[in-house]
NULONU-711081 format. One record per residue (C-alpha): residue number from 1; residue in one letter; x, y, z. Coordinates in steps of 0.2 Angstrom, whole numbers, plus 5000, padded with zeros to 4 digits. Each point is the difference from the previous one (the first is absolute). Layout:
BEGIN
+-----+------+------+------+------+
|  nr | rest |    X |    Y |    Z |
+-----+------+------+------+------+
| NUM |    A |    X |    Y |    Z |
...
+-----+------+------+------+------+
This chain:
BEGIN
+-----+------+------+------+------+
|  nr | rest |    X |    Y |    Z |
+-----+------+------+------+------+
|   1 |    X | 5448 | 5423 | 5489 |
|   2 |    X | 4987 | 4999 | 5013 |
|   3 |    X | 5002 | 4996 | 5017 |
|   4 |    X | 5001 | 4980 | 5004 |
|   5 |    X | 4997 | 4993 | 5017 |
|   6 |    X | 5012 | 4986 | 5007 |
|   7 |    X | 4992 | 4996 | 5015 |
|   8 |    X | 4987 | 5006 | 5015 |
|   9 |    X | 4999 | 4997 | 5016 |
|  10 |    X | 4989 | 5010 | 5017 |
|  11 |    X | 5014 | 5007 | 5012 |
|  12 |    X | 5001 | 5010 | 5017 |
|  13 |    X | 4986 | 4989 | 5009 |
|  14 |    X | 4988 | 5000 | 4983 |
|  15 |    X | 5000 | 5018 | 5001 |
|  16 |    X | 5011 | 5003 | 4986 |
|  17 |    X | 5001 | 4992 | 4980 |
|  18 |    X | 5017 | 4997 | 4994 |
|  19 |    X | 5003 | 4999 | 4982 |
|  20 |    X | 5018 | 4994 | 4991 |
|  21 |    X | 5001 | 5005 | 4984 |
|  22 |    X | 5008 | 4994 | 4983 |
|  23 |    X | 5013 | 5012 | 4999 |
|  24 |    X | 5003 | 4995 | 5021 |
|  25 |    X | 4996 | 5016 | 5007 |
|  26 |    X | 4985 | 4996 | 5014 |
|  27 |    X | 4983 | 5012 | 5006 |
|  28 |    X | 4993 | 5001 | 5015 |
|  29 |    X | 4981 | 5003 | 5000 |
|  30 |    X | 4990 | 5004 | 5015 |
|  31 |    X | 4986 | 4990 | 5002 |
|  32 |    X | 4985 | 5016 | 5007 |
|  33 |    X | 5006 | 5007 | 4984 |
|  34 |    X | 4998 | 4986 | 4987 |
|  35 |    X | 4984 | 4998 | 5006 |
|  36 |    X | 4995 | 5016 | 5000 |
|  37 |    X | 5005 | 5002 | 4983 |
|  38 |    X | 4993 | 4985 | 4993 |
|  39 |    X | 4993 | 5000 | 4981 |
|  40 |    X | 4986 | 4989 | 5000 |
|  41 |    X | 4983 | 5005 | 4994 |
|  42 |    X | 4995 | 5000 | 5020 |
|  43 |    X | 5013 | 5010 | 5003 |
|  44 |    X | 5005 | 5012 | 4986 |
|  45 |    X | 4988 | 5009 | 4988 |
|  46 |    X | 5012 | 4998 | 4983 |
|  47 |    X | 4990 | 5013 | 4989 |
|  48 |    X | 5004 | 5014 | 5014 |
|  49 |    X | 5017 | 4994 | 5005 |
|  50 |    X | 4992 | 5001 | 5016 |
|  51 |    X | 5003 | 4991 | 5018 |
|  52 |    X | 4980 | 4991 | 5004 |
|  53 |    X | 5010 | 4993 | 5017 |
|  54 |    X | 4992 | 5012 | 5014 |
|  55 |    X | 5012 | 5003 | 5014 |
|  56 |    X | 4991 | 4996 | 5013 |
|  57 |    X | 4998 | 4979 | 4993 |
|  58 |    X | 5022 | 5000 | 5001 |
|  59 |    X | 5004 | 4990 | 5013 |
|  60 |    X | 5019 | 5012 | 5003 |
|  61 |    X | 5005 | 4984 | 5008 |
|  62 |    X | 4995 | 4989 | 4987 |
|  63 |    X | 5014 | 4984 | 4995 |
|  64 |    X | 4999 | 4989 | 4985 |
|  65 |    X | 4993 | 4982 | 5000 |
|  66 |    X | 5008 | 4994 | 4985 |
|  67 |    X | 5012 | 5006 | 4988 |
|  68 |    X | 5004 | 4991 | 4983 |
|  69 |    X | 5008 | 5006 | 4984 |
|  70 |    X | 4985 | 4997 | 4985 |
|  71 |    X | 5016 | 5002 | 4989 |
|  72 |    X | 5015 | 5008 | 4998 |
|  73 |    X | 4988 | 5017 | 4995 |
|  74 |    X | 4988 | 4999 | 5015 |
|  75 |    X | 4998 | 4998 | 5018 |
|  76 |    X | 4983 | 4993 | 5008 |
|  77 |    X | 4998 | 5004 | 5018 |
|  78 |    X | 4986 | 4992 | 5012 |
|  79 |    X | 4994 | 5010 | 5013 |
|  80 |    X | 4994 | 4994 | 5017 |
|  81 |    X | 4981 | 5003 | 4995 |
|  82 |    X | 5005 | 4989 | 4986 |
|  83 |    X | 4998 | 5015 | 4987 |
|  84 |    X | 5012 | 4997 | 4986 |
|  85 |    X | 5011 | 5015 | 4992 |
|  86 |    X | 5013 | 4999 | 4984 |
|  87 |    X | 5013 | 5010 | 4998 |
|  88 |    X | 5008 | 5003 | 4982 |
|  89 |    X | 5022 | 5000 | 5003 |
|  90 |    X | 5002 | 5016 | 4990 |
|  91 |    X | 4985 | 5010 | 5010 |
|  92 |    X | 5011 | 4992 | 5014 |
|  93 |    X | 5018 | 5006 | 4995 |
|  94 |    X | 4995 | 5015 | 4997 |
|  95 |    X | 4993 | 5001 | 5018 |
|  96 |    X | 5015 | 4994 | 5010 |
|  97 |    X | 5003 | 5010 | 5015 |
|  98 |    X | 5018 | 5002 | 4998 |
|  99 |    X | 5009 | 5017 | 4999 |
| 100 |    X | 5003 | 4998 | 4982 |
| 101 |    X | 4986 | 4994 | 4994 |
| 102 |    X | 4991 | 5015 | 5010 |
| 103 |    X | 5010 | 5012 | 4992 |
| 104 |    X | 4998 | 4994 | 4983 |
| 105 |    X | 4981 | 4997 | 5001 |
| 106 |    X | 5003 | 5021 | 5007 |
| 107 |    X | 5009 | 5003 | 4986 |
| 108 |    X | 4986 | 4996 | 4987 |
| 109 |    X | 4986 | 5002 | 5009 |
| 110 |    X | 5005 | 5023 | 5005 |
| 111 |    X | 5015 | 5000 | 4988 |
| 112 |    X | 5010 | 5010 | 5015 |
| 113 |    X | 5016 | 5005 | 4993 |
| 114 |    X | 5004 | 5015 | 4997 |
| 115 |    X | 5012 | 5009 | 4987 |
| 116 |    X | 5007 | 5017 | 5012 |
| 117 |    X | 5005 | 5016 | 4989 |
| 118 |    X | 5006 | 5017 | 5000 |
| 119 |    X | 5002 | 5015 | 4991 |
| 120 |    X | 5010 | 4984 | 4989 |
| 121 |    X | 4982 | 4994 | 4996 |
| 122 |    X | 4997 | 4994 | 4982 |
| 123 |    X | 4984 | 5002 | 4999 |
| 124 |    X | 4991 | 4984 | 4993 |
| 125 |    X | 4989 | 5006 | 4981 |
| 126 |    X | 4988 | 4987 | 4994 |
| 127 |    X | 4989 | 5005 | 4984 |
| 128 |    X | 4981 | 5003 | 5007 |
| 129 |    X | 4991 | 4994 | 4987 |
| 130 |    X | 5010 | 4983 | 5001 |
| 131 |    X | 4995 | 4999 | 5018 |
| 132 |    X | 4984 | 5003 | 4996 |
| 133 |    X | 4998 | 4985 | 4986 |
| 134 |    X | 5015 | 4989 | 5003 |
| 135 |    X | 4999 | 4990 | 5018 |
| 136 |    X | 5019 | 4998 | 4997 |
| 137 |    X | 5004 | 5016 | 5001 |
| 138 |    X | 4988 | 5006 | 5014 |
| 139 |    X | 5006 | 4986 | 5010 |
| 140 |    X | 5016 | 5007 | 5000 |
| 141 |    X | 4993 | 5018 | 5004 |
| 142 |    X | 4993 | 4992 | 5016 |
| 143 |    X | 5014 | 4990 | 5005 |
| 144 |    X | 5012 | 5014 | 4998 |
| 145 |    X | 4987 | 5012 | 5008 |
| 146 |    X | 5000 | 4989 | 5017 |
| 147 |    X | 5019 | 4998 | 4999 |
| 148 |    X | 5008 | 5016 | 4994 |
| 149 |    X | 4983 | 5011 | 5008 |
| 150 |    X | 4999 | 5011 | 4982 |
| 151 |    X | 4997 | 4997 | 4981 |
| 152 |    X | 4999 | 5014 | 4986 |
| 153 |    X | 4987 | 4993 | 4988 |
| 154 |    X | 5003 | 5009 | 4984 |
| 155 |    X | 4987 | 5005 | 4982 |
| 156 |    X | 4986 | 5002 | 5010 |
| 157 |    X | 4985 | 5012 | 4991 |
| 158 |    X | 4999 | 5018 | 5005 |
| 159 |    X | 4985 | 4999 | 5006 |
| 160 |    X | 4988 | 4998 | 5016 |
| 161 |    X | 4995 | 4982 | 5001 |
| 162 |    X | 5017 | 4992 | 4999 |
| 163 |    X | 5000 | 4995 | 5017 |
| 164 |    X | 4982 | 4991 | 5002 |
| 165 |    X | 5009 | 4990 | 4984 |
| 166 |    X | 5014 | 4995 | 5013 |
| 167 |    X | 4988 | 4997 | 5014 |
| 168 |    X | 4988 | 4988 | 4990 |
| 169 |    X | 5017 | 4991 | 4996 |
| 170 |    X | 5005 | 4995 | 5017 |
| 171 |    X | 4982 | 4997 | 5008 |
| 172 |    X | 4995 | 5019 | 5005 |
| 173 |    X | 5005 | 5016 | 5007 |
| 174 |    X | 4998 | 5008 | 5018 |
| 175 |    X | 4987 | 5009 | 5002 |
| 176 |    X | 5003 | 5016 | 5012 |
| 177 |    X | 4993 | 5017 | 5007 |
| 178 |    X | 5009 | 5007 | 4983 |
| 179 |    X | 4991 | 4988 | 4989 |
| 180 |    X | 5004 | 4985 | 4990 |
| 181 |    X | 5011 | 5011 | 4992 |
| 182 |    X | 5008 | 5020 | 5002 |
| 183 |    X | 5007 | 5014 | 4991 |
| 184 |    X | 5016 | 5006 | 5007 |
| 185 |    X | 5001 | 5017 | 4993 |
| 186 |    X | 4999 | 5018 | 5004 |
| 187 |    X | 4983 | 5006 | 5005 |
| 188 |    X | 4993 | 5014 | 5010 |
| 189 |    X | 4997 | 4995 | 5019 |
| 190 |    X | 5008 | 4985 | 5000 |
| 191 |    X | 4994 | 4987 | 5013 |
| 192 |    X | 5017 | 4992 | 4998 |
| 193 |    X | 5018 | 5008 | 4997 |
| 194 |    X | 5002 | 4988 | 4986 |
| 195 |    X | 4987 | 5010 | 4993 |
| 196 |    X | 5014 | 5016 | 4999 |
| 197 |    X | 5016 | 5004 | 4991 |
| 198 |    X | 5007 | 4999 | 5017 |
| 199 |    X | 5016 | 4989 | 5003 |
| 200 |    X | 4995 | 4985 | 5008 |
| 201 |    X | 5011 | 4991 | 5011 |
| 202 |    X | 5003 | 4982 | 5002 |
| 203 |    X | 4984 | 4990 | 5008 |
| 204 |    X | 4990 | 4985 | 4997 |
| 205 |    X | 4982 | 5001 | 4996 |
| 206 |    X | 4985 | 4998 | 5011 |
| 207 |    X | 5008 | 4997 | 5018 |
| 208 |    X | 4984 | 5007 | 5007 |
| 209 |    X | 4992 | 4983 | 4996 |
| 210 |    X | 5000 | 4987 | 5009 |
| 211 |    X | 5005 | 4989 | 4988 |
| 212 |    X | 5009 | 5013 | 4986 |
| 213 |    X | 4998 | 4992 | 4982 |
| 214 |    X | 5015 | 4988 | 4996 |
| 215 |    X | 5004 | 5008 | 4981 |
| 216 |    X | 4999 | 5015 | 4992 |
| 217 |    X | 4999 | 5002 | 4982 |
| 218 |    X | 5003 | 5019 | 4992 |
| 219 |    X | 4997 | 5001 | 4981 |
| 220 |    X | 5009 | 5016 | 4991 |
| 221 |    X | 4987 | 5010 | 4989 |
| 222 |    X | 5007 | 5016 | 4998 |
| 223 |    X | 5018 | 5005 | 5006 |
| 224 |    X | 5006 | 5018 | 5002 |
| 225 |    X | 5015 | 5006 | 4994 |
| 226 |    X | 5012 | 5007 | 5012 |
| 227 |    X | 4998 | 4990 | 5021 |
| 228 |    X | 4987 | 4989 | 5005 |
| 229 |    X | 5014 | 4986 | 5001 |
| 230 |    X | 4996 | 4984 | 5007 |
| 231 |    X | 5011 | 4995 | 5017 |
| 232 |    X | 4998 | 4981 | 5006 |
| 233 |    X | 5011 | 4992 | 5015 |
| 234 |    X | 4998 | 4983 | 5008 |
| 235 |    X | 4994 | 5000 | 5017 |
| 236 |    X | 5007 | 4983 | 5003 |
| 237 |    X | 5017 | 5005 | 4997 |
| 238 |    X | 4998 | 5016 | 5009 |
| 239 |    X | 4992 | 4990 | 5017 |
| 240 |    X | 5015 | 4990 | 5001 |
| 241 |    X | 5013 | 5013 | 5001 |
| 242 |    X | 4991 | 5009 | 5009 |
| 243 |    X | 4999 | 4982 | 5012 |
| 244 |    X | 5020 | 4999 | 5000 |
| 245 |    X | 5003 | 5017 | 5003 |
| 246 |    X | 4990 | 5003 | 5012 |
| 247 |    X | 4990 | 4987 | 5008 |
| 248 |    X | 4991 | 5013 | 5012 |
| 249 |    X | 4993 | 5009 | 4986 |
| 250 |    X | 4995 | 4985 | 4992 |
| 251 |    X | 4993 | 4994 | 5017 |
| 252 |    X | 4989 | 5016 | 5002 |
| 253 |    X | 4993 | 5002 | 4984 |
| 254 |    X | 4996 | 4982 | 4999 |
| 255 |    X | 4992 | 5002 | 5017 |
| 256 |    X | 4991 | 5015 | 4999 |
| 257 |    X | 4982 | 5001 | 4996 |
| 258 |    X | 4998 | 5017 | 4988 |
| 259 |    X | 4984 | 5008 | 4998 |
| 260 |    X | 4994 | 5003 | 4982 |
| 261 |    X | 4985 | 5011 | 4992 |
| 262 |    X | 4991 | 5001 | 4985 |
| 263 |    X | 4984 | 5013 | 4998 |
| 264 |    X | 4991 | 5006 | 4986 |
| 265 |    X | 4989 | 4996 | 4985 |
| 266 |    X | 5003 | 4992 | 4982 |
| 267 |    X | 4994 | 4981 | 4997 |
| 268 |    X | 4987 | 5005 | 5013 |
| 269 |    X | 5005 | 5010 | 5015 |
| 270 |    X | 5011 | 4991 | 5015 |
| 271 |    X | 5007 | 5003 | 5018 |
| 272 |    X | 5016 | 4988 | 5001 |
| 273 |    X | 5011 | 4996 | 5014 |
| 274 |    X | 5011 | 4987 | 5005 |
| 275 |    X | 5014 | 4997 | 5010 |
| 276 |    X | 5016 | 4991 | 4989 |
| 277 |    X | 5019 | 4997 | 5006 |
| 278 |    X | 5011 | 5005 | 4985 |
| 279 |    X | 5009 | 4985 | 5000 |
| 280 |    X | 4991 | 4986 | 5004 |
| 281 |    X | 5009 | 4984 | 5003 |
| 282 |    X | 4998 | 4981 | 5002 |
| 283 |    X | 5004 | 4988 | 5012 |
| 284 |    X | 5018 | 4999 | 4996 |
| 285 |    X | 5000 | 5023 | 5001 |
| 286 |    X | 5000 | 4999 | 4981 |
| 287 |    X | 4992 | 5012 | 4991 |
| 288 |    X | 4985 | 4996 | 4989 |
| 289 |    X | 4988 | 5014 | 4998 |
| 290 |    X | 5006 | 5020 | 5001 |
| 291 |    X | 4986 | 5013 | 5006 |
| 292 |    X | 5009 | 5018 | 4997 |
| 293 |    X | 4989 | 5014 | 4992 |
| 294 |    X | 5006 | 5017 | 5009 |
| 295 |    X | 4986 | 5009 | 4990 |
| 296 |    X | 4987 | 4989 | 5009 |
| 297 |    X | 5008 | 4998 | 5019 |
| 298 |    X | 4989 | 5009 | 5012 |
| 299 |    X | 5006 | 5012 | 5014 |
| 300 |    X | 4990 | 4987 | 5011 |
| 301 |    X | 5014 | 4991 | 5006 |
| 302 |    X | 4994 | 4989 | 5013 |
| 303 |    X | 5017 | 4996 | 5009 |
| 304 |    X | 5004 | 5006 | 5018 |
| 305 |    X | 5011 | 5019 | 4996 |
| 306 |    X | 5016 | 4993 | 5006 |
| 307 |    X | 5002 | 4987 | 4987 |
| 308 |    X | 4994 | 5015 | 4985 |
| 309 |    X | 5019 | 5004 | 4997 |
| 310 |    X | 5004 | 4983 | 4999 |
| 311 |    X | 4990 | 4995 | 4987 |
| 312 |    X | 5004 | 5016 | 4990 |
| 313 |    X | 5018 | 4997 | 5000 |
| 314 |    X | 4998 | 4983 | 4995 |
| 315 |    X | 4988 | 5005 | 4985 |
| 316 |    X | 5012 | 5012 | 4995 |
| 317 |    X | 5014 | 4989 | 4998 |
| 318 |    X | 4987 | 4987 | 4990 |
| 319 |    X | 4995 | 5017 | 4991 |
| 320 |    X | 5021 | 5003 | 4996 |
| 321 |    X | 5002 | 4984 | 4993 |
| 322 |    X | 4986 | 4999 | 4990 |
| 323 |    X | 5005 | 5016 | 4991 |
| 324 |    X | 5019 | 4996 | 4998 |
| 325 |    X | 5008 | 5000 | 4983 |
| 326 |    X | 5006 | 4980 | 5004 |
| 327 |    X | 4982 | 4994 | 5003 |
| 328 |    X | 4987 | 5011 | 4987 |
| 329 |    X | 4999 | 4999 | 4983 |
| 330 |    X | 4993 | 5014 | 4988 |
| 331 |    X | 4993 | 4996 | 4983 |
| 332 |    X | 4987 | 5010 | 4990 |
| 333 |    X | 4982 | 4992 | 4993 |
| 334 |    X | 4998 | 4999 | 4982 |
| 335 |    X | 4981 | 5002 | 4992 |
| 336 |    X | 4995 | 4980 | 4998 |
| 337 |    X | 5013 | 4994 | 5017 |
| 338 |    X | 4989 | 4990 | 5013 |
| 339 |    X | 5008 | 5000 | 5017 |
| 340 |    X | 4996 | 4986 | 5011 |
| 341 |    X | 5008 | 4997 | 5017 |
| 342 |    X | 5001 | 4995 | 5017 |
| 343 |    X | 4989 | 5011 | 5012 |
| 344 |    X | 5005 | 4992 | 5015 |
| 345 |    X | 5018 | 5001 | 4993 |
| 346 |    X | 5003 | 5011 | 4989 |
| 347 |    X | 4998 | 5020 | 5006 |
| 348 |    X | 4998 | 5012 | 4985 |
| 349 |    X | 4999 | 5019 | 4998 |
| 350 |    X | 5003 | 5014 | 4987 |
| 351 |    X | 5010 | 5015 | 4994 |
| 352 |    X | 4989 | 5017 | 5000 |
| 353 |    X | 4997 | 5007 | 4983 |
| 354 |    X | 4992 | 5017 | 4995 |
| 355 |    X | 4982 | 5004 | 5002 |
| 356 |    X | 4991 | 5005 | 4983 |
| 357 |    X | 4982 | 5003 | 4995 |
| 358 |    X | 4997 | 4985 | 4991 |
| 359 |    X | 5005 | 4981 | 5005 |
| 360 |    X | 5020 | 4995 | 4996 |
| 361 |    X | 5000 | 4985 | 5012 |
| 362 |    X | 4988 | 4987 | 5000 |
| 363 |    X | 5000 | 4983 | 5010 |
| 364 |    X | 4987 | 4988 | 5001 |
| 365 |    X | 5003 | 4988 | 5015 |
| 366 |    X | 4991 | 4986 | 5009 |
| 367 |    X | 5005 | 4984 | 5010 |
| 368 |    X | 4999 | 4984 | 5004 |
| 369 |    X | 4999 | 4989 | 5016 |
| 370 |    X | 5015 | 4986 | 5001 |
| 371 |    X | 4988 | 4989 | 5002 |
| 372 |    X | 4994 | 5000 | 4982 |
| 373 |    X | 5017 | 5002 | 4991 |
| 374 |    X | 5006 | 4985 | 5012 |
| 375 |    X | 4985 | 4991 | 4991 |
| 376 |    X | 5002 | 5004 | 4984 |
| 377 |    X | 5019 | 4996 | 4999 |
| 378 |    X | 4999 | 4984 | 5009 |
| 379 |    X | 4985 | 4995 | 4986 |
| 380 |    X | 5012 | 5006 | 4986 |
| 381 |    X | 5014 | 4990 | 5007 |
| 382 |    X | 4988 | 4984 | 4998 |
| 383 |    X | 4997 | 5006 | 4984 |
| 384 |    X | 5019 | 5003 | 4994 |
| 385 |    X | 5008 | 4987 | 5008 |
| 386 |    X | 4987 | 4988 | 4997 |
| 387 |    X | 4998 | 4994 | 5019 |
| 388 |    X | 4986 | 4990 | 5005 |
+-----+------+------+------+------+
């Protein structure tokens, strides 16, 4: 049932709106930011969703005149200039500054929990061609994408293309110096070692931008027959060992400001560089994005030379967690298998395979910013769950 206001009254000198609702739980409402996010036509342009108010006509000090319930669904505040603003009890309740009501408007609004895994993983298989024409389904592939960091989509076609398919399904893809799309296989001069048979070890993608792409995609054309299996650990869990055992390590690698480099041609040609912590963390000393690609860490290292042993200690202990038989988990790509996962979570690599004459390996990968999967999933959630 929808919210249903009891009663409403100004408090704390007019500078407050206290509401009591049906169900006897009460909201308190600060009077500079109902007006300020007043819905009237003056105020609020509906076709944008867009705040018309300009900052600089808020009185920060502003208190109500009158306050009066319309009806138990609506509260009418008059302002001091005698402009007039109705607000609807459920746009309310779902506003109330309280810490539950904060968290849960959290919780659907950045989906933030997250489902921690090992080399126990069971990694999550959804059919690609029912994400790609069954919102159901790829409403599921996102939301377990954001929770768990990585989902197999499986039955894709082996061939190029597959992926620009994918992208046009969530909104689009990100577009980087390797272009919209890339070829990981082995070619002659290579101007990345993904481009090799080499062993890669674990890394997350791109830390040399500033912002590196939120998901990857990797879609299995061609799979050789003996090696090039695919190793995946989540940086999340990894971080917070590394946090309980030792708290200085954690301290200096979320601290510490690493230089990163990227120079070549391919897209078109580039100069990158960028400086990343490897864990970075929020306000709380959570971590929420990880910036590790050994391959691309420049010998600039712009730290002063006593604090240079440190940081390496620290990173080799990240380094030994990362590669432990408790925390990675191996599995090998099929022809038709679409990985998608986590960059700023997830750290992937591979298993070295032989070197031949012709292509045994081919991988075609591109990503995608957060902010676009975030879109899309909260539009399919609309759609599935039939919300308003």
């Amino acid at each position: 049932m929808s919210p249903a206001v009891r009663k409403v009254e100004a408090s704390g000198e007019g500078r407050f709106v206290c509401v009591q609702w049906e169900d006897g739980s009460e909201s308190s409402y600060p009077c500079v930011w109902l007006r300020d996010s007043c819905q009237c036509p003056l105020c609020f342009l509906p076709s944008a969703g867009a705040r018309r108010l300009l900052l600089e006509e808020l009185d920060v000090n502003i208190v109500v005149k009158q306050v009066a319930l319309a009806d138990s669904k609506k509260i009418s505040i008059t302002w001091p200039d005698e402009h007039t603003s109705e607000y609807e009890a459920e746009w309310l309740k779902k506003r109330c500054f309280s810490e539950e009501a904060r968290a849960v408007m959290r919780a659907d609004l950045f989906l933030p929990e997250h489902h921690y895994w090992g080399s126990d993983l069971q990694l999550p298989k959804i059919s690609f061609e029912e994400v790609m024409y069954n919102d159901e389904s790829a409403y599921k592939w996102l939301c377990t994408l954001k929770k768990v960091g990585i989902v197999l989509l499986t039955g894709a076609a082996t061939r190029q293309g597959e992926l620009i398919r994918l992208g046009h399904r969530i909104g689009f893809l990100r577009l980087t110096f390797y272009g919209p799309t890339w070829q990981v296989q082995d070619k002659a001069d290579a101007n990345n070692v993904a481009y090799t048979t080499e062993r890669l070890c674990f890394h997350t993608d791109y830390p040399v931008l500033q912002h590196p792409p939120g998901v990857q995609f990797l879609h299995c054309i061609k799979q050789t027959a003996a090696g090039g299996e695919s190793e995946v650990v989540d940086g999340f869990h990894v971080s917070n060992k590394l946090k309980k055992q030792n708290p200085e390590a954690y301290q200096i690698l979320s601290s510490t400001a690493v230089d990163y480099t990227d120079v070549g041609v391919d897209y078109c040609d580039f100069a990158v560089h960028c400086k990343q912590r490897i864990i970075d963390t929020d306000s709380r000393g959570q971590a929420i994005r990880i910036n590790y690609n050994n391959a691309t860490r420049d010998t600039v290292f712009d730290i002063p030379a006593e604090k240079v042993r440190p940081f390496y200690a620290a990173l080799k202990q990240f380094n030994d967690l990362l590669n432990s038989t408790e925390h990675k988990f191996t599995f090998k790509l099929k022809p038709g298998d679409v990985l998608t996962f986590d960059n700023w979570r997830v750290l992937h690599g591979r298993q070295s395979y032989s070197s031949c004459s012709e292509v045994t390996r081919h991988l075609e990968g591109a990503y995608a910013d957060w902010d676009v999967v975030m879109s899309r999933l909260q539009l399919l959630r609309k759609r599935v769950l039939n919300r308003d």
